[in-house]
MMTF fields as JSON, N, C-alpha, C and O atoms, coordinates in Angstrom:
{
  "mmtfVersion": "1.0.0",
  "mmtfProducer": "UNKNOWN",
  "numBonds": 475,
  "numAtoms": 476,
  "numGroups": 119,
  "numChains": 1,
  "numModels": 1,
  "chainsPerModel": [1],
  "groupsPerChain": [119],
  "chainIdList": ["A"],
  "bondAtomList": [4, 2, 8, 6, 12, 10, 16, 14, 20, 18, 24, 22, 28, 26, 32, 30, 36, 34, 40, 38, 44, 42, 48, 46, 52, 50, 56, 54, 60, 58, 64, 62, 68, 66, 72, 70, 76, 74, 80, 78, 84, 82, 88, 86, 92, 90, 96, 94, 100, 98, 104, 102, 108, 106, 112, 110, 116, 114, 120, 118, 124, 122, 128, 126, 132, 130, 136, 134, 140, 138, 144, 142, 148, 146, 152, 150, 156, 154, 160, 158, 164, 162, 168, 166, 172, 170, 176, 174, 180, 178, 184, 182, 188, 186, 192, 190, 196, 194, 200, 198, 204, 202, 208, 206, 212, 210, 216, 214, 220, 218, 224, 222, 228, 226, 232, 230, 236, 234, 240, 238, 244, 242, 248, 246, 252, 250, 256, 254, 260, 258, 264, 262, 268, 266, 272, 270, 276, 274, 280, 278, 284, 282, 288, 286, 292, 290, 296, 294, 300, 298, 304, 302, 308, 306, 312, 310, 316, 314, 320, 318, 324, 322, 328, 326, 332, 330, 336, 334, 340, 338, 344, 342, 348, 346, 352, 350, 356, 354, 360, 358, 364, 362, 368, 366, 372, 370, 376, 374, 380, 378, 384, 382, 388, 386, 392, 390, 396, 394, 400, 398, 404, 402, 408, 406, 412, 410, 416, 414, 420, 418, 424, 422, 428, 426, 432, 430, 436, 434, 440, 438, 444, 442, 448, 446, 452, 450, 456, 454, 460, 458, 464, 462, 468, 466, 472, 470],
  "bondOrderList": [1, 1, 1, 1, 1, 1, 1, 1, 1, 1, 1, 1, 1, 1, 1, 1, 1, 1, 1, 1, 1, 1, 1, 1, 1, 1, 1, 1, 1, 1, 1, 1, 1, 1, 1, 1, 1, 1, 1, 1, 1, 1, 1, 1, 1, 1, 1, 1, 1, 1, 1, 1, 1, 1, 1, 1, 1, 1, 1, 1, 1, 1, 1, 1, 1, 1, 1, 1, 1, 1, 1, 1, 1, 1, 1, 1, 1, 1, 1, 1, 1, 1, 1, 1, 1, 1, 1, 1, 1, 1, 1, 1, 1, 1, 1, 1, 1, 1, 1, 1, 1, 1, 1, 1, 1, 1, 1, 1, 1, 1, 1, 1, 1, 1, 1, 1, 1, 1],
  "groupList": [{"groupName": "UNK", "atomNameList": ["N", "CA", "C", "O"], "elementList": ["N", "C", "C", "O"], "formalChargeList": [0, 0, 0, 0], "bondAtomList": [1, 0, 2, 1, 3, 2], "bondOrderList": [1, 1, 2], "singleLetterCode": "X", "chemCompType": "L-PEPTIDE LINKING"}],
  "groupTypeList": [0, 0, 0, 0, 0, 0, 0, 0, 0, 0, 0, 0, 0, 0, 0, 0, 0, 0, 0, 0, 0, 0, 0, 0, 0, 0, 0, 0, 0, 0, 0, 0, 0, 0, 0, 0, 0, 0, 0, 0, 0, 0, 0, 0, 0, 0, 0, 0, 0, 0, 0, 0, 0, 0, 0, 0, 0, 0, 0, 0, 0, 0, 0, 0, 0, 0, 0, 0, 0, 0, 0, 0, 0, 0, 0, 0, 0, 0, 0, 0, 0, 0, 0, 0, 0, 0, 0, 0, 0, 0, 0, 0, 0, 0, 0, 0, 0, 0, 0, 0, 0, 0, 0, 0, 0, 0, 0, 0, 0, 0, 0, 0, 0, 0, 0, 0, 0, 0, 0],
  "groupIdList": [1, 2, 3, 4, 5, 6, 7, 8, 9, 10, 11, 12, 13, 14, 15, 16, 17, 18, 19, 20, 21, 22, 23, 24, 25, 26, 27, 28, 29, 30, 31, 32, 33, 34, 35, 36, 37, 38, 39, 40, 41, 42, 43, 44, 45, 46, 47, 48, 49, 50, 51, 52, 53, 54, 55, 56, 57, 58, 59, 60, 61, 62, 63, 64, 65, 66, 67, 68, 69, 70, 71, 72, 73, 74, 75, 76, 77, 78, 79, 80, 81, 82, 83, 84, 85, 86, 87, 88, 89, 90, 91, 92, 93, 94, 95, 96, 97, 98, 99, 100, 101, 102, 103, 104, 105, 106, 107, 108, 109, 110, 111, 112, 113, 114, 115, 116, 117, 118, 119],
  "secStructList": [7, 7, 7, 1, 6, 6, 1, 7, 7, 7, 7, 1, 1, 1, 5, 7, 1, 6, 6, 1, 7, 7, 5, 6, 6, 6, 6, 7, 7, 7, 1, 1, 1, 7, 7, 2, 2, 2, 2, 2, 2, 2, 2, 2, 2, 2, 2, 2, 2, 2, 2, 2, 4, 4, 4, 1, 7, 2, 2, 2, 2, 2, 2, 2, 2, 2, 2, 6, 7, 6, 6, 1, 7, 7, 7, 7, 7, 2, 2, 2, 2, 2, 2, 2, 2, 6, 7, 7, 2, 2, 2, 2, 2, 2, 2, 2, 2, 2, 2, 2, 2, 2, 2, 2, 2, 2, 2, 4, 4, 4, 6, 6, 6, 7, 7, 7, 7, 7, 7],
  "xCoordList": [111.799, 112.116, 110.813, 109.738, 111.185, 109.5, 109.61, 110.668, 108.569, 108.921, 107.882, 106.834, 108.729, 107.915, 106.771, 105.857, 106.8, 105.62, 104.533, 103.648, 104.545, 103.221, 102.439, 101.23, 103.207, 102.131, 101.807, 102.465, 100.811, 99.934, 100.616, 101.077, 100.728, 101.638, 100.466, 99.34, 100.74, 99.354, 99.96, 101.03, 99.323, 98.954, 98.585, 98.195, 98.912, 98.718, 96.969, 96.188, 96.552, 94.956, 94.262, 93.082, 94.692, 93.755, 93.192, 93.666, 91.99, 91.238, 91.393, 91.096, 91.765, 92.182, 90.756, 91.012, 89.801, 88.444, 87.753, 87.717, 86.776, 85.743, 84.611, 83.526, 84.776, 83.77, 83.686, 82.898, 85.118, 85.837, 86.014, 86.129, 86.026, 86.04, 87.267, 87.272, 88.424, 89.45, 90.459, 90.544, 91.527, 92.713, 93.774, 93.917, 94.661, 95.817, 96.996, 97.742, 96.647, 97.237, 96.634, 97.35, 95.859, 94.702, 95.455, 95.551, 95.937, 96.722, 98.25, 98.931, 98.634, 100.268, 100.066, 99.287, 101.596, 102.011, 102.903, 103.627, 102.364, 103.945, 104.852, 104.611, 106.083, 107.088, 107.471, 107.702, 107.468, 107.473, 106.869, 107.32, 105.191, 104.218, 104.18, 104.065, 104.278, 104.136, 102.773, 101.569, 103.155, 101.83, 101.419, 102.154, 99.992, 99.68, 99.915, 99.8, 100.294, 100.637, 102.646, 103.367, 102.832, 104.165, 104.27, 105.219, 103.111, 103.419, 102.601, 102.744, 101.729, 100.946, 102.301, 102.478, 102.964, 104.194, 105.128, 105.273, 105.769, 106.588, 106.064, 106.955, 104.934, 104.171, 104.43, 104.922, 103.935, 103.609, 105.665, 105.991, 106.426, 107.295, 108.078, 108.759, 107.928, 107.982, 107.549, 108.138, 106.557, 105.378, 105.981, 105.889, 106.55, 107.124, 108.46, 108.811, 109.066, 110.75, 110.553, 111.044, 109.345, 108.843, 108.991, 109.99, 108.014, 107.721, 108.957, 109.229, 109.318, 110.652, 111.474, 111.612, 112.145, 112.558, 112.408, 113.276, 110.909, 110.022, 111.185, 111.688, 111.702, 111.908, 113.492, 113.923, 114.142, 115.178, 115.663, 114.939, 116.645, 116.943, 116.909, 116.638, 117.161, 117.313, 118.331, 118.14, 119.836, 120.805, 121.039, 121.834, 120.432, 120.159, 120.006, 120.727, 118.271, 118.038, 118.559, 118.279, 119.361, 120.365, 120.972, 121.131, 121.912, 123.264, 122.663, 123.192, 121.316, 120.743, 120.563, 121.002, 119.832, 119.29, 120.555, 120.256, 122.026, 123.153, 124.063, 124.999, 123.45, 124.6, 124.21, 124.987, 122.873, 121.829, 121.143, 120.671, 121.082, 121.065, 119.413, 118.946, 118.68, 117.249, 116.391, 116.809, 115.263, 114.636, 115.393, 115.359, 116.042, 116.938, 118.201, 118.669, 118.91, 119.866, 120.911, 120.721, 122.01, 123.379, 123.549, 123.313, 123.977, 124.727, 126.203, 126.833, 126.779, 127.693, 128.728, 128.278, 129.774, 130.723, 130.861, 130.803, 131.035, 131.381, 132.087, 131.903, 132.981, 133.864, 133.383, 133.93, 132.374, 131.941, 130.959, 131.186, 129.873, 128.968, 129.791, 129.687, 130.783, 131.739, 132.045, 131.969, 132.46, 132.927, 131.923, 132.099, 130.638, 129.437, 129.298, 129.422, 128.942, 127.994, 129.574, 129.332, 130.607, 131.936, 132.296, 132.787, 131.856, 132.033, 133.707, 134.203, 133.891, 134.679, 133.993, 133.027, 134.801, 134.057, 133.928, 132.717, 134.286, 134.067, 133.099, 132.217, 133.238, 131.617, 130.712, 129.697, 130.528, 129.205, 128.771, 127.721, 130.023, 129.951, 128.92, 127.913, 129.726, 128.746, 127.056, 126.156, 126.931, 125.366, 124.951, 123.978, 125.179, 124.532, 124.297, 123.661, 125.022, 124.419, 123.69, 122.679, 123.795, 122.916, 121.681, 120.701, 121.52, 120.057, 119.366, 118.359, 120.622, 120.146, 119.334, 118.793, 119.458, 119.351, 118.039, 117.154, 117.804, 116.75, 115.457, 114.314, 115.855, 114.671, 114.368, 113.289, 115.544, 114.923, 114.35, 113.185, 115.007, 113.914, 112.394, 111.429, 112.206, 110.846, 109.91, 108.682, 110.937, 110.539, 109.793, 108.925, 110.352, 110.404, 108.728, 108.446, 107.576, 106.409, 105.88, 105.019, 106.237, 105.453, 106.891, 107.118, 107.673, 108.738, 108.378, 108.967, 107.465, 106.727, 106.346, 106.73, 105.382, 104.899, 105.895, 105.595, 106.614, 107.752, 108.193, 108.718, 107.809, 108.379, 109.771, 109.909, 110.741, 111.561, 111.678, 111.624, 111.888, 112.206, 113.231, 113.995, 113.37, 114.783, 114.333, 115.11, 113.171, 112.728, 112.902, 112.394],
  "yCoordList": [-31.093, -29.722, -28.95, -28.989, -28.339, -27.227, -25.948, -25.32, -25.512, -23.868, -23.675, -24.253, -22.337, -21.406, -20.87, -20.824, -20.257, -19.506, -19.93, -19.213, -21.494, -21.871, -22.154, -22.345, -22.233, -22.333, -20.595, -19.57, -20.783, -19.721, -19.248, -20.063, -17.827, -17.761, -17.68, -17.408, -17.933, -17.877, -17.163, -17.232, -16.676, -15.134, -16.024, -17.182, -14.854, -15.615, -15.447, -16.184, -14.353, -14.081, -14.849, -14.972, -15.567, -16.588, -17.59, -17.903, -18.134, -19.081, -20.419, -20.827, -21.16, -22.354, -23.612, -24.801, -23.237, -23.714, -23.948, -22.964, -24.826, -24.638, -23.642, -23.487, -23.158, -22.251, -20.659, -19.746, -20.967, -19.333, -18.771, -17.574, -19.644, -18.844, -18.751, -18.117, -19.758, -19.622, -19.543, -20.136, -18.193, -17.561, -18.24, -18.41, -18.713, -19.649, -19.082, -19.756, -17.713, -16.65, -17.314, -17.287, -17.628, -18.437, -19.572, -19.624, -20.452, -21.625, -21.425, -22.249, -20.557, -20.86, -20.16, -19.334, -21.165, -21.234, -19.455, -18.9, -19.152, -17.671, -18.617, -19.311, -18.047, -18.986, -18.479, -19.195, -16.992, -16.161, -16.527, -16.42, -17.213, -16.832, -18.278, -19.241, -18.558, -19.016, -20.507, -20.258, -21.451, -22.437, -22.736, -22.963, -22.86, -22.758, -24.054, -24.063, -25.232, -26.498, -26.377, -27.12, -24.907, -24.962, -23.947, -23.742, -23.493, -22.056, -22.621, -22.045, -23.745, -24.511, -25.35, -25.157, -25.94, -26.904, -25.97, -26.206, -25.068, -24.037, -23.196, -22.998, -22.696, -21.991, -23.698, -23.723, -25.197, -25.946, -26.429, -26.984, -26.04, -26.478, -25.301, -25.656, -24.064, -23.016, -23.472, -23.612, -23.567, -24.011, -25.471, -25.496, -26.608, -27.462, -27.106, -27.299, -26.423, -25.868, -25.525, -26.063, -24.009, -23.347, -23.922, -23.815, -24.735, -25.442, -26.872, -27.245, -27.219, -27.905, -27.105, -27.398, -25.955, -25.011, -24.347, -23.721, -24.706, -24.236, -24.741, -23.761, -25.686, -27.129, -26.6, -26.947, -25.708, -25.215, -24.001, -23.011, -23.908, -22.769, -21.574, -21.887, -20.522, -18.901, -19.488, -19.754, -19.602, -19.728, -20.949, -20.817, -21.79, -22.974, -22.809, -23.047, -22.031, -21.076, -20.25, -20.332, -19.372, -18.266, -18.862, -18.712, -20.13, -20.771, -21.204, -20.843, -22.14, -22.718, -21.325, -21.192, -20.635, -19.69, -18.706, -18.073, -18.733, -18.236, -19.543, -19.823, -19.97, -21.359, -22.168, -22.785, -21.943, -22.462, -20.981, -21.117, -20.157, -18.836, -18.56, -17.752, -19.164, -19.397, -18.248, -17.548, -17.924, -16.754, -15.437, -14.63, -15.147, -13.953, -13.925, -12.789, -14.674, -14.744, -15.132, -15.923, -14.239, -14.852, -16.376, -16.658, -17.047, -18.002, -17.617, -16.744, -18.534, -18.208, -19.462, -20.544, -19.462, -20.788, -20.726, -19.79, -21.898, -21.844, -21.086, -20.987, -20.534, -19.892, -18.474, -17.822, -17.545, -16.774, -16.602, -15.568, -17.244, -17.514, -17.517, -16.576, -18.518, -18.163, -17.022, -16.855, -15.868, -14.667, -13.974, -12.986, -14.352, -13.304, -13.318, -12.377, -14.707, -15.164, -15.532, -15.862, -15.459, -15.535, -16.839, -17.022, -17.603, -19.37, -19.996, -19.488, -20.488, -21.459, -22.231, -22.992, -21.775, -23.113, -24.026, -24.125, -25.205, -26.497, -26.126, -26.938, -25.222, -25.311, -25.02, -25.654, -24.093, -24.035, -25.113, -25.214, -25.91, -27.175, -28.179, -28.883, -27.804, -29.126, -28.686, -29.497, -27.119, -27.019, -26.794, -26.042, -27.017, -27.023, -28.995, -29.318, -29.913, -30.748, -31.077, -31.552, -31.006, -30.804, -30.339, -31.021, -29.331, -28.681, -29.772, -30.466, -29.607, -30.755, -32.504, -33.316, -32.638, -34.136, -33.454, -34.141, -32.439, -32.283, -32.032, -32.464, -31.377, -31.458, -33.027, -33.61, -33.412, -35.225, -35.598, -35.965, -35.66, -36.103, -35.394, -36.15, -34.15, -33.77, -34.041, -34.051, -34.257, -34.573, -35.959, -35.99, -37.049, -38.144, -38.85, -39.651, -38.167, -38.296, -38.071, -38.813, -37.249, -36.695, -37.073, -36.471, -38.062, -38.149, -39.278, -39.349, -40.069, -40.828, -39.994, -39.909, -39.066, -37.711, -36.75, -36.024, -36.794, -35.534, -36.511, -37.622, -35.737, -35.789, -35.441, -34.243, -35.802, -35.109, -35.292, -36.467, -34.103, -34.242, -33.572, -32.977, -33.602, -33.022, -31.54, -30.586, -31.459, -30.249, -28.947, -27.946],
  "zCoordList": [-3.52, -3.125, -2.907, -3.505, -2.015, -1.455, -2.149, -2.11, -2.794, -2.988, -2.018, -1.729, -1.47, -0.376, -0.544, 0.278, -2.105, -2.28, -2.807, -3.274, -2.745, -3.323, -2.006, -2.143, -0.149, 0.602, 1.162, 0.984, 1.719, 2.245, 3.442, 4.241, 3.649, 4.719, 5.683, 5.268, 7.067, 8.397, 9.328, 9.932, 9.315, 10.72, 11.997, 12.142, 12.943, 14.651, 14.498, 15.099, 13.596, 13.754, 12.952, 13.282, 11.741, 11.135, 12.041, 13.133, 11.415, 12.322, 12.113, 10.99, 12.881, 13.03, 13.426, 13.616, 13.466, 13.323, 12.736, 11.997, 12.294, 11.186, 12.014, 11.455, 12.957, 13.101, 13.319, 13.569, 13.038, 13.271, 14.519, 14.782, 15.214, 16.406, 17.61, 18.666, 16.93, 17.792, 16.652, 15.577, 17.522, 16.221, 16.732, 17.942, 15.762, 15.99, 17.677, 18.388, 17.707, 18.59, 20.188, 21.189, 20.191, 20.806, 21.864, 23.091, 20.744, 21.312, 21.509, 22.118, 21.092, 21.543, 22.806, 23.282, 23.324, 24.726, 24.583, 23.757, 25.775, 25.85, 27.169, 28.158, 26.332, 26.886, 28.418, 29.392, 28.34, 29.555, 30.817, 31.958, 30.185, 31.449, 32.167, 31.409, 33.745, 34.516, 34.192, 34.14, 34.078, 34.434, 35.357, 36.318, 35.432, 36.952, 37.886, 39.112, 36.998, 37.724, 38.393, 39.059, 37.665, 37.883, 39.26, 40.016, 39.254, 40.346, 41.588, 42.666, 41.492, 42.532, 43.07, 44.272, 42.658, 42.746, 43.307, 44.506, 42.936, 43.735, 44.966, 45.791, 45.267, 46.536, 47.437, 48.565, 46.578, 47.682, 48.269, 49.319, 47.348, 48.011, 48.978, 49.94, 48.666, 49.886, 51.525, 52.597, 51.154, 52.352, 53.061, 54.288, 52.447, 53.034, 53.929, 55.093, 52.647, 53.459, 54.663, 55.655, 54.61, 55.742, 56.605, 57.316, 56.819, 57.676, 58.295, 59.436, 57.287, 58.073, 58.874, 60.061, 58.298, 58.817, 60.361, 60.97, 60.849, 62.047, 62.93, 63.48, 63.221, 63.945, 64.652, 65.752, 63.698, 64.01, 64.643, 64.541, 65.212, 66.457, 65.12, 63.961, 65.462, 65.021, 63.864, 62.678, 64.959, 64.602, 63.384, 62.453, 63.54, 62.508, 61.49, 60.521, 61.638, 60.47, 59.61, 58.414, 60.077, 59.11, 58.767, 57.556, 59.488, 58.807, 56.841, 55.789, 57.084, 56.256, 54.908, 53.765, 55.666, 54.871, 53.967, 52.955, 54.575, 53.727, 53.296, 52.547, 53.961, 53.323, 51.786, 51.056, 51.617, 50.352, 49.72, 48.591, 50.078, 49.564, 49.573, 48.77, 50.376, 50.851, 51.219, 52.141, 50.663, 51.109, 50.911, 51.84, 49.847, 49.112, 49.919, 49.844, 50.628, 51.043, 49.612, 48.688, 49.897, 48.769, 49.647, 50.822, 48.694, 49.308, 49.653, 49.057, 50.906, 51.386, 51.586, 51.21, 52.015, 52.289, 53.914, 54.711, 54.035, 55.615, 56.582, 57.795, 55.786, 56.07, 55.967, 56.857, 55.055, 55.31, 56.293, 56.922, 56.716, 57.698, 58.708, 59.495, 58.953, 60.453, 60.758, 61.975, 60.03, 60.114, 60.47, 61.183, 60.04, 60.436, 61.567, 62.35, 61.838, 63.398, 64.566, 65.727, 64.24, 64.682, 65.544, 66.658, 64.578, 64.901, 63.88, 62.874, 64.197, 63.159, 61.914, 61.862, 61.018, 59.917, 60.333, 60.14, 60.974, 61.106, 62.568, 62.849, 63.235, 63.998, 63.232, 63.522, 62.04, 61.439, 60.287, 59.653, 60.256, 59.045, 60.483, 60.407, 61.557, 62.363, 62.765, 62.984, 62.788, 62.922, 61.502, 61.475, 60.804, 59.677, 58.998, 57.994, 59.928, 59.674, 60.299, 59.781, 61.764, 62.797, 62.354, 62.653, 61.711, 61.292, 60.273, 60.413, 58.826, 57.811, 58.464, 57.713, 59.706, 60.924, 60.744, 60.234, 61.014, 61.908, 60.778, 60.931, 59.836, 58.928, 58.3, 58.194, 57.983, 57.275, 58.364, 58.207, 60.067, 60.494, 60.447, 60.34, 60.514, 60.597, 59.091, 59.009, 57.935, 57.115, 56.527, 55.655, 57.22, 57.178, 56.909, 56.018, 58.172, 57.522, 56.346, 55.874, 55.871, 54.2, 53.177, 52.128, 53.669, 52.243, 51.177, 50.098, 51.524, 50.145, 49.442, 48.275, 50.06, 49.188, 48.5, 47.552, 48.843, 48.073, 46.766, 46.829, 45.55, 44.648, 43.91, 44.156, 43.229, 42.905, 41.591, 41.229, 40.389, 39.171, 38.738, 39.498, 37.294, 37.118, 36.62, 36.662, 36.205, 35.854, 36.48, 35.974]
}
């Protein structure tokens, strides 16, 4: 059995060094703040979409962009997007695979390179 009060309680400001010079406050992670291997990894996968994205008509584009909720778009159902752009669902089910064709193909050079995790 442990009693509590025989260990020392430690502050974020005690020093965790034999030389005093780094406070335990020092090393913890804030759970809040952004890592920079995580925010290099997200700008670089913007920049891919982007750019797949190039390849496609206007109309291609928006379907994608409400249909996956892309670039602050709500996502939408087929059936709402038809009503906007005043297509039929099953015409915007067919340019939206049509588009999806068109990025794997433009994608296809750099897809060894694309990573995917579950993270």
């Amino acid at each position: 059995m442990l009693i509590p009060w025989l260990f020392k309680e430690t502050s974020l400001d005690d020093h965790v060094d034999a030389e005093g010079e780094t406070r335990l406050a020092q090393l913890m992670e804030d759970p809040r703040s952004v890592q920079p291997e995580q925010a290099l990894h997200s700008r670089q996968l913007v920049d891919i979409a982007r750019r797949a994205l190039e390849g496609l008509t206007e109309r291609e584009r928006m379907i994608l962009y409400r249909r996956f909720g892309l670039f602050g778009n709500d996502e939408m159902t087929l059936e709402q997007i038809g009503r906007v752009v005043g297509l039929s669902r099953e015409r915007v089910r067919q340019l939206e695979k049509e588009a999806k064709a068109k990025i794997r193909e433009r994608l296809r050079p750099i897809a060894s390179e694309l990573r995917f995790s579950d993270h």
